[in-house]
MMTF fields as JSON, N, C-alpha, C and O atoms, coordinates in Angstrom:
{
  "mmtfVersion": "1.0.0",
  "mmtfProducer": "UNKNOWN",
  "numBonds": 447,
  "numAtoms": 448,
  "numGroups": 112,
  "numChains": 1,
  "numModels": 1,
  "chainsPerModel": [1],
  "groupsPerChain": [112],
  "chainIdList": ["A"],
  "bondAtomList": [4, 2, 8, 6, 12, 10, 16, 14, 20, 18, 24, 22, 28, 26, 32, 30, 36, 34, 40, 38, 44, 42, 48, 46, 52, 50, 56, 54, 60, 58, 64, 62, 68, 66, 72, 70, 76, 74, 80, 78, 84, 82, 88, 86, 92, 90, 96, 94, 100, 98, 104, 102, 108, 106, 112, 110, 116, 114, 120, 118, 124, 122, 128, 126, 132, 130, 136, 134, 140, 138, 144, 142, 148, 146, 152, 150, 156, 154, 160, 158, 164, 162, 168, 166, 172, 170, 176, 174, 180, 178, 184, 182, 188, 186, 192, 190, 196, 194, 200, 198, 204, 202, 208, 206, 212, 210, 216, 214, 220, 218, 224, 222, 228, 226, 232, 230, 236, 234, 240, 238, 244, 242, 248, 246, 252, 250, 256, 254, 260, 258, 264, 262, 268, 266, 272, 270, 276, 274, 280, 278, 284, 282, 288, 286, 292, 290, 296, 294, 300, 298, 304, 302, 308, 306, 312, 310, 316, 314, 320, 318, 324, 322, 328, 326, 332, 330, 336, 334, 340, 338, 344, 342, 348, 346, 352, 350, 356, 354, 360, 358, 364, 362, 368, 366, 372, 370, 376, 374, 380, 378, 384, 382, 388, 386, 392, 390, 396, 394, 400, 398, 404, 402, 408, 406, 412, 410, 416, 414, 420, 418, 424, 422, 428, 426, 432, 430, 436, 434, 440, 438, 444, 442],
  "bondOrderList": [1, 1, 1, 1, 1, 1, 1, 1, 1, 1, 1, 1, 1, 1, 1, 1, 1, 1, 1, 1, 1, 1, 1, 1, 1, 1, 1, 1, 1, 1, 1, 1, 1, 1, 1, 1, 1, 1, 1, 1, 1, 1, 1, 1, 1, 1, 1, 1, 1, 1, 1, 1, 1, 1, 1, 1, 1, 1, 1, 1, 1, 1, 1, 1, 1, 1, 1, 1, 1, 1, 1, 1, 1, 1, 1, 1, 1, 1, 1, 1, 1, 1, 1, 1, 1, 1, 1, 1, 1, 1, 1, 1, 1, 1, 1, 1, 1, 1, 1, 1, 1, 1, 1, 1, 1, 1, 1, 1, 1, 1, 1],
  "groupList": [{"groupName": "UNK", "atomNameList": ["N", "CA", "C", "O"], "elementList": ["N", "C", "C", "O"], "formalChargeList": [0, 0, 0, 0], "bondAtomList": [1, 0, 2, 1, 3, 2], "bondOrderList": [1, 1, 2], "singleLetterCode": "X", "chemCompType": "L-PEPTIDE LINKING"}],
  "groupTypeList": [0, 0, 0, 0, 0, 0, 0, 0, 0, 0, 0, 0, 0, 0, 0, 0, 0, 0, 0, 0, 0, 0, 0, 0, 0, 0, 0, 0, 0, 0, 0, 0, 0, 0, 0, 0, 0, 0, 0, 0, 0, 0, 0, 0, 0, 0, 0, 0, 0, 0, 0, 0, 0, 0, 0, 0, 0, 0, 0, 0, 0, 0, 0, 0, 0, 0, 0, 0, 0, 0, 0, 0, 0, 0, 0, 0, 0, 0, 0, 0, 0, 0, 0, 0, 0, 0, 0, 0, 0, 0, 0, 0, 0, 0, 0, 0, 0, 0, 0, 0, 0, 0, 0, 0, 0, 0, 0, 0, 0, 0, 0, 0],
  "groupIdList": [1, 2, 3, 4, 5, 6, 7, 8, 9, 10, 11, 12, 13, 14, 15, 16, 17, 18, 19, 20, 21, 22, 23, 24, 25, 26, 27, 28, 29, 30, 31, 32, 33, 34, 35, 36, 37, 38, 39, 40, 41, 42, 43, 44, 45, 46, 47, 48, 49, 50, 51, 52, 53, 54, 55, 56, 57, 58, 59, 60, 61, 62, 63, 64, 65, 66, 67, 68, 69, 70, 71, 72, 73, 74, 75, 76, 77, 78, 79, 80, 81, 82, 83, 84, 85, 86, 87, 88, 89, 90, 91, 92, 93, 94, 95, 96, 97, 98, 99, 100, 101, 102, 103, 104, 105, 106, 107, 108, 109, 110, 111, 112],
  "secStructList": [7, 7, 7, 7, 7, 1, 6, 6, 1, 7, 7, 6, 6, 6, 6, 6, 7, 5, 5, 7, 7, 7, 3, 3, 6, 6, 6, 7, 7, 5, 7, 7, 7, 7, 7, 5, 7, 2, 2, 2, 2, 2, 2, 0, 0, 0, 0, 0, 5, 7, 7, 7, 3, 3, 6, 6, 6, 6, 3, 3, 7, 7, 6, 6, 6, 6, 6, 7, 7, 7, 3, 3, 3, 3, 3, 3, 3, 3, 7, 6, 6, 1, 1, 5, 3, 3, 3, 3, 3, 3, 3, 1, 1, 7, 1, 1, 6, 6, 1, 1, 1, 7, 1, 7, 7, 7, 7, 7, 7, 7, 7, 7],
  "xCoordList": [-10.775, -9.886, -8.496, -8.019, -7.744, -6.653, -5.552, -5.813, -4.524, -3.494, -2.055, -1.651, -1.267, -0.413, 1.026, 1.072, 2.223, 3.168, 3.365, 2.911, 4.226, 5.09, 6.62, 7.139, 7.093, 8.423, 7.622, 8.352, 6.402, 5.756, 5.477, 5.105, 5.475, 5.177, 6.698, 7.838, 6.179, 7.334, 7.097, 6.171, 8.79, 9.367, 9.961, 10.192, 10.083, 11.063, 10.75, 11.615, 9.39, 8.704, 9.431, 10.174, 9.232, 10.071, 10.874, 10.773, 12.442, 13.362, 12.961, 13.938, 12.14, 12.465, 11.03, 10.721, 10.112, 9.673, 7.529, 7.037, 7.033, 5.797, 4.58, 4.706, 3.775, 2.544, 1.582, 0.928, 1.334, 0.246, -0.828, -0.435, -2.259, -2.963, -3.816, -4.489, -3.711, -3.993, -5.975, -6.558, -6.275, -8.14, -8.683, -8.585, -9.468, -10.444, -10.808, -11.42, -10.57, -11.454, -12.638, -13.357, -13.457, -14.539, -15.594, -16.719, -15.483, -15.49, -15.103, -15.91, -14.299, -13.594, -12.99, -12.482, -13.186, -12.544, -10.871, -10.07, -10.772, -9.41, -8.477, -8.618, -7.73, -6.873, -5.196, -4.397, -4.928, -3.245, -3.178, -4.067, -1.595, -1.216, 0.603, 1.196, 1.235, 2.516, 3.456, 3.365, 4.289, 5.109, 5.847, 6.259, 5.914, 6.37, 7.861, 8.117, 8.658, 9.871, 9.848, 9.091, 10.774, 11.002, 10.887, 10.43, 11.432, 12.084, 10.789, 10.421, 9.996, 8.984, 7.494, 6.68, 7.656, 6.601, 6.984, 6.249, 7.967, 8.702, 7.948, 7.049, 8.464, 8.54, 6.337, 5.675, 5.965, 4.137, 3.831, 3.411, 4.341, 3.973, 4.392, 3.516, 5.697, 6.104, 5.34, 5.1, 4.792, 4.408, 2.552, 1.9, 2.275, 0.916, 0.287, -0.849, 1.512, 1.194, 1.743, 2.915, 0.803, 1.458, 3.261, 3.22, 4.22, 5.446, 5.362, 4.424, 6.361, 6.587, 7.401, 7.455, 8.467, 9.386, 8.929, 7.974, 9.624, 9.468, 10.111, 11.239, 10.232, 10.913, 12.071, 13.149, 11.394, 11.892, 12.75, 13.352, 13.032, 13.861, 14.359, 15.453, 14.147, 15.191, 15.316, 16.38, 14.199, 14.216, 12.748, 11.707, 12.73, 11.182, 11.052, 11.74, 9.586, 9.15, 7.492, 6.581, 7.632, 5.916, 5.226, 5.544, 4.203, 3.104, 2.759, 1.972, 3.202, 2.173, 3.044, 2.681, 4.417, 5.618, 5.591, 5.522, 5.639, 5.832, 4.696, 4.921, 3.363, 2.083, 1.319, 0.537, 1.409, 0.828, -0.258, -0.76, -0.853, -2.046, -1.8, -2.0, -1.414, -0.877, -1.828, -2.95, -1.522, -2.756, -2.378, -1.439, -3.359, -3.479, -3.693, -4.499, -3.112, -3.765, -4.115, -3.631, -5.6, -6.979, -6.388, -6.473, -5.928, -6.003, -4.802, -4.58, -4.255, -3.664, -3.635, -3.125, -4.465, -4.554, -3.625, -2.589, -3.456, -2.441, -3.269, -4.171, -2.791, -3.541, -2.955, -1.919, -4.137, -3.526, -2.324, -2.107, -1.574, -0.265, 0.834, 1.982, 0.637, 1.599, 2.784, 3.871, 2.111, 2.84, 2.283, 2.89, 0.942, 0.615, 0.028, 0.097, -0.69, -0.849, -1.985, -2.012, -2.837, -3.7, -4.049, -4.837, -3.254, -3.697, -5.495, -6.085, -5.624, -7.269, -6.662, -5.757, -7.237, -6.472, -7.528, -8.327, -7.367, -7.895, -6.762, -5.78, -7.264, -6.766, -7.143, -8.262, -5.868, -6.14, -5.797, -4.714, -6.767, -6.65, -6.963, -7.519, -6.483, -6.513, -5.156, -4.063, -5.099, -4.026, -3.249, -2.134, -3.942, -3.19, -2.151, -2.564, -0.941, 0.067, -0.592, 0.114, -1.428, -1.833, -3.274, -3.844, -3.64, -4.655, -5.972, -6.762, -5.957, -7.269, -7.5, -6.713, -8.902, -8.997, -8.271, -7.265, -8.383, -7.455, -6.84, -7.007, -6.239, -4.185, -5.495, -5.222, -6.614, -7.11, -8.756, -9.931, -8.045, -9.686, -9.52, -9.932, -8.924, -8.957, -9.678, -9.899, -10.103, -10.569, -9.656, -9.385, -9.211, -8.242, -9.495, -10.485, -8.822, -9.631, -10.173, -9.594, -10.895, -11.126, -11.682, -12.882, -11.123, -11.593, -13.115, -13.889, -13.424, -15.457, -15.494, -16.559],
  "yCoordList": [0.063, -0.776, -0.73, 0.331, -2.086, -2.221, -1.163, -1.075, -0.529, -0.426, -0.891, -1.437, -0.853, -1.463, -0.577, -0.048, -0.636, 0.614, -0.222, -1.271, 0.626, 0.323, -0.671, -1.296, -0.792, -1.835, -2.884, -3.696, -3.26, -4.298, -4.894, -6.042, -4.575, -5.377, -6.154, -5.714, -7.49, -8.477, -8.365, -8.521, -7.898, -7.556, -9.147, -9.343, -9.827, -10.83, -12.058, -12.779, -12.059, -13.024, -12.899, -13.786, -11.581, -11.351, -10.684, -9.893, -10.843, -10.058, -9.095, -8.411, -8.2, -7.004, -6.27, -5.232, -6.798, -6.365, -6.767, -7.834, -6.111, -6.565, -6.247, -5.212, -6.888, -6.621, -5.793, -5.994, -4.537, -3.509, -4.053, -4.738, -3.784, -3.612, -2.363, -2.358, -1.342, -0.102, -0.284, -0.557, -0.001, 0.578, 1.838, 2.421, 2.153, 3.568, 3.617, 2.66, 4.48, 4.505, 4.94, 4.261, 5.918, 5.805, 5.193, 5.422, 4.479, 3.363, 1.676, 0.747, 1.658, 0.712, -0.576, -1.608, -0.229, -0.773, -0.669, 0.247, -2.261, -2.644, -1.742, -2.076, -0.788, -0.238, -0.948, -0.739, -1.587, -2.1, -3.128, -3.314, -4.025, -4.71, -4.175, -4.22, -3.706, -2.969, -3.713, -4.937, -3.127, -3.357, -2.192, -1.14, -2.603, -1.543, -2.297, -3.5, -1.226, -1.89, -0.413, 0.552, -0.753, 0.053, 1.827, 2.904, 1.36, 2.838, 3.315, 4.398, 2.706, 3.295, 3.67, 4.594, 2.627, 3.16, 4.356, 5.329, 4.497, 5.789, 6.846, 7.537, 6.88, 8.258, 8.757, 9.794, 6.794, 7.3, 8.615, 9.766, 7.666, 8.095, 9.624, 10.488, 9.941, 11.329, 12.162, 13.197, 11.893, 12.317, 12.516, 13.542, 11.562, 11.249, 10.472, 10.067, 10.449, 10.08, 8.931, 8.741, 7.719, 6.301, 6.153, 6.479, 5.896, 5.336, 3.76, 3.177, 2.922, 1.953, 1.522, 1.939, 0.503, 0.157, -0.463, -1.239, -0.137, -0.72, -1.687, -1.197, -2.618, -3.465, -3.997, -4.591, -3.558, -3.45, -2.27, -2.193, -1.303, 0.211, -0.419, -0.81, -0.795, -0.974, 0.125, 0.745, 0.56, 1.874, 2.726, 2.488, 3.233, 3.557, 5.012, 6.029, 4.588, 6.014, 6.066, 5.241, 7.476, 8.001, 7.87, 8.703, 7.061, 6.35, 7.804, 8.679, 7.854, 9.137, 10.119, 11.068, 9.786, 10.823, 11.283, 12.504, 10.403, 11.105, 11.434, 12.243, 10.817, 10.655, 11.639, 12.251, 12.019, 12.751, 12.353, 13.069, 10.933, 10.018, 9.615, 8.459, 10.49, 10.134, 9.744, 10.242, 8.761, 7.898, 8.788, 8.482, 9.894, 10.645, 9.223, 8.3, 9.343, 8.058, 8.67, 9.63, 7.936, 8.27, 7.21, 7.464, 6.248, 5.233, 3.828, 3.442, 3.405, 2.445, 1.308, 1.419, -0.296, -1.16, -2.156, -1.863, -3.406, -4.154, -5.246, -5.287, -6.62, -7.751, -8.14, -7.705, -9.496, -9.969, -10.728, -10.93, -11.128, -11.494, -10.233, -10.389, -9.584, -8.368, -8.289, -7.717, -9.196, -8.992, -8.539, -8.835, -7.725, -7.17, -5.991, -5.854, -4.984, -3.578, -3.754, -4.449, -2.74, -2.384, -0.496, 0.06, -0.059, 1.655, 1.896, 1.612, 2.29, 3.068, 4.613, 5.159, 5.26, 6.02, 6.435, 5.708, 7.849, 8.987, 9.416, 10.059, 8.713, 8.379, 9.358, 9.573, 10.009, 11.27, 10.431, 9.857, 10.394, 9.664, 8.16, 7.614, 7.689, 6.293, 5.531, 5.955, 4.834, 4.19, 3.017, 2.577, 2.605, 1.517, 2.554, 3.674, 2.165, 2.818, 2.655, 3.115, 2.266, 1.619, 2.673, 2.566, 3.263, 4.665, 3.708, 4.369, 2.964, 2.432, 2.962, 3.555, 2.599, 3.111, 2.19, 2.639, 0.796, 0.023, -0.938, -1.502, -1.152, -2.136, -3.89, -4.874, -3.626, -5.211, -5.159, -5.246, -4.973, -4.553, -5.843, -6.006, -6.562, -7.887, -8.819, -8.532, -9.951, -11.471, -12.243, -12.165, -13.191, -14.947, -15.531, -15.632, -16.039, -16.873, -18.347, -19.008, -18.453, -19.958, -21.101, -21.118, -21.924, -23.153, -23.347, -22.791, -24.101, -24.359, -25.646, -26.226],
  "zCoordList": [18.975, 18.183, 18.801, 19.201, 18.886, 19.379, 18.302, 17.102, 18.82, 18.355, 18.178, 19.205, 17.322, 17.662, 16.962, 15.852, 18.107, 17.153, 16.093, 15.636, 15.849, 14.16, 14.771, 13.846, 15.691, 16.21, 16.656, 17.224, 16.663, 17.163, 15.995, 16.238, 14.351, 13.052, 12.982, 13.129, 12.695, 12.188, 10.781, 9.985, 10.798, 9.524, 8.948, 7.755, 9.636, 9.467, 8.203, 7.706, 7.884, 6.87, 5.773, 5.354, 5.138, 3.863, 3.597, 2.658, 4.705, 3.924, 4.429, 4.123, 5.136, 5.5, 4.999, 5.583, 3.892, 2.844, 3.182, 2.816, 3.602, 4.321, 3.086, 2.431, 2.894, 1.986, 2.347, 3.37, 1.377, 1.935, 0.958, 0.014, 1.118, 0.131, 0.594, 1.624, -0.258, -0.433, -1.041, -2.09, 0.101, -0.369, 0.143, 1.222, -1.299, -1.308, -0.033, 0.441, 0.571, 1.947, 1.757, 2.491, 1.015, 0.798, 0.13, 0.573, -0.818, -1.921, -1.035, -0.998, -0.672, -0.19, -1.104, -0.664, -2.376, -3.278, -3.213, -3.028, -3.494, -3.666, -5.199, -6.376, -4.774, -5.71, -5.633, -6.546, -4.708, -5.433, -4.333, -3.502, -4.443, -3.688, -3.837, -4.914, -2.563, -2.602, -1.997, -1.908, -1.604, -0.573, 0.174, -0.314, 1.401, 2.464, 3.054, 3.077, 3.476, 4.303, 5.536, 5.643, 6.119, 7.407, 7.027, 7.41, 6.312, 5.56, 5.06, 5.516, 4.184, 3.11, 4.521, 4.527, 5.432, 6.244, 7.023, 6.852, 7.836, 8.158, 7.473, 7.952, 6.22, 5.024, 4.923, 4.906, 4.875, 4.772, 5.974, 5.844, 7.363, 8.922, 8.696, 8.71, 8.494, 8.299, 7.834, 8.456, 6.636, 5.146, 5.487, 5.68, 5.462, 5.573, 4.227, 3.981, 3.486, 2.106, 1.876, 2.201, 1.122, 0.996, 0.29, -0.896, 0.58, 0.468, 0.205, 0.748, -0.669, -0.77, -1.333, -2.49, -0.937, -1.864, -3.073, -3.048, -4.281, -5.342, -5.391, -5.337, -5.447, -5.526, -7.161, -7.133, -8.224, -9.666, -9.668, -10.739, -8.842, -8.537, -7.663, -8.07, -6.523, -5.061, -4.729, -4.74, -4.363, -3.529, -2.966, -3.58, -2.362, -1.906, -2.339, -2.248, -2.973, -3.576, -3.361, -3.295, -3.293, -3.027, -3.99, -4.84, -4.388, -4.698, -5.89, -5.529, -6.775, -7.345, -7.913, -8.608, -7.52, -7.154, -8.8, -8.941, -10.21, -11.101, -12.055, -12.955, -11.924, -12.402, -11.811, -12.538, -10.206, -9.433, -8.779, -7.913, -9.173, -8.398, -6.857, -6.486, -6.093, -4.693, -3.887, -3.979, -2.939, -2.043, -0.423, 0.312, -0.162, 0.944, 2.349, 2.234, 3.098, 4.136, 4.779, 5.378, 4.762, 5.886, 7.569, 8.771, 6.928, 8.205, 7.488, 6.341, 8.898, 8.645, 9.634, 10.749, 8.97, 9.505, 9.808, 9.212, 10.574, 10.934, 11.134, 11.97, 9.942, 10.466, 11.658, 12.161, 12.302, 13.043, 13.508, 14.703, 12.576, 12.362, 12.598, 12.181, 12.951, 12.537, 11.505, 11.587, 10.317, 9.351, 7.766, 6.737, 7.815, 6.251, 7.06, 8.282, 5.977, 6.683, 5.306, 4.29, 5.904, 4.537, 4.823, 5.588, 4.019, 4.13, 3.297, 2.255, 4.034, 3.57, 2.983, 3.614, 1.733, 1.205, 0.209, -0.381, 0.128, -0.96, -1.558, -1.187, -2.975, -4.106, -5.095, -5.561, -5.387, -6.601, -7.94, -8.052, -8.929, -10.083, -9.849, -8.896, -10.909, -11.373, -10.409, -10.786, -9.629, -8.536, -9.674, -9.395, -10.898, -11.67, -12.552, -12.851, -12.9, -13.712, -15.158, -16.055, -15.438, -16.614, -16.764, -17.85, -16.169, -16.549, -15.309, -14.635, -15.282, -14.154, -12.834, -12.096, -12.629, -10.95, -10.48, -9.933, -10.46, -9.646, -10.042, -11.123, -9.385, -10.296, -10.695, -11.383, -10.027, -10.1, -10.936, -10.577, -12.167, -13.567, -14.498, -15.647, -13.817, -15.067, -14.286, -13.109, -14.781, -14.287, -15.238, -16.437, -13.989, -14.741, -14.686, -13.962, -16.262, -17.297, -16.471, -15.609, -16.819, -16.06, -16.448, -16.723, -16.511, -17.409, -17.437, -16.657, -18.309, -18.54, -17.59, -17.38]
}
């Protein structure tokens, strides 16, 4: 599999602000959709542990930091655009703030 660094992702789409979507790596179920900036990927790479800006705070915080459900990263992908990332991640607890395994347990309603 190709690699690619971290100064080679275009930041430039949104403001600075790139779309992760975070999946079970063993499961491979979809648990969230985030956001990463320069800074919040830094702190994952350092860490080993998912980072992301919040965007409702304006500021980047570790995934788990006050709940304790922290997303360990197994692996981190790069579409082909070099502009979204998807972390593969062992997930302590429920990853939704709302007590769920994952931020995506609903279905939109849909007309008959």
């Amino acid at each position: 599999m190709k690699t690619v660094n971290p100064d080679e992702l275009d930041w430039g789409k949104m403001g600075g602000l790139m779309p992760v979507v975070a999946q079970d790596a063993s499961t491979l179920e979809v648990l969230t959709l985030a956001y990463t900036n320069m800074r919040a990927l830094e702190r994952t790479l350092e860490t080993g542990y998912a980072h992301y800006y919040r965007r409702n705070h304006r500021k980047v915080m570790k995934k788990g930091v006050t709940s304790g459900n922290v997303q360990k990263i197994a692996d981190i992908l790069v579409d082909c655009d070099n502009d979204s990332l998807l972390f593969l991640v062992e997930q302590a607890g429920p990853a939704c703030h709302l007590g769920e395994t994952s931020c995506f347990h609903r279905k939109l309603k849909r007309p008959l």
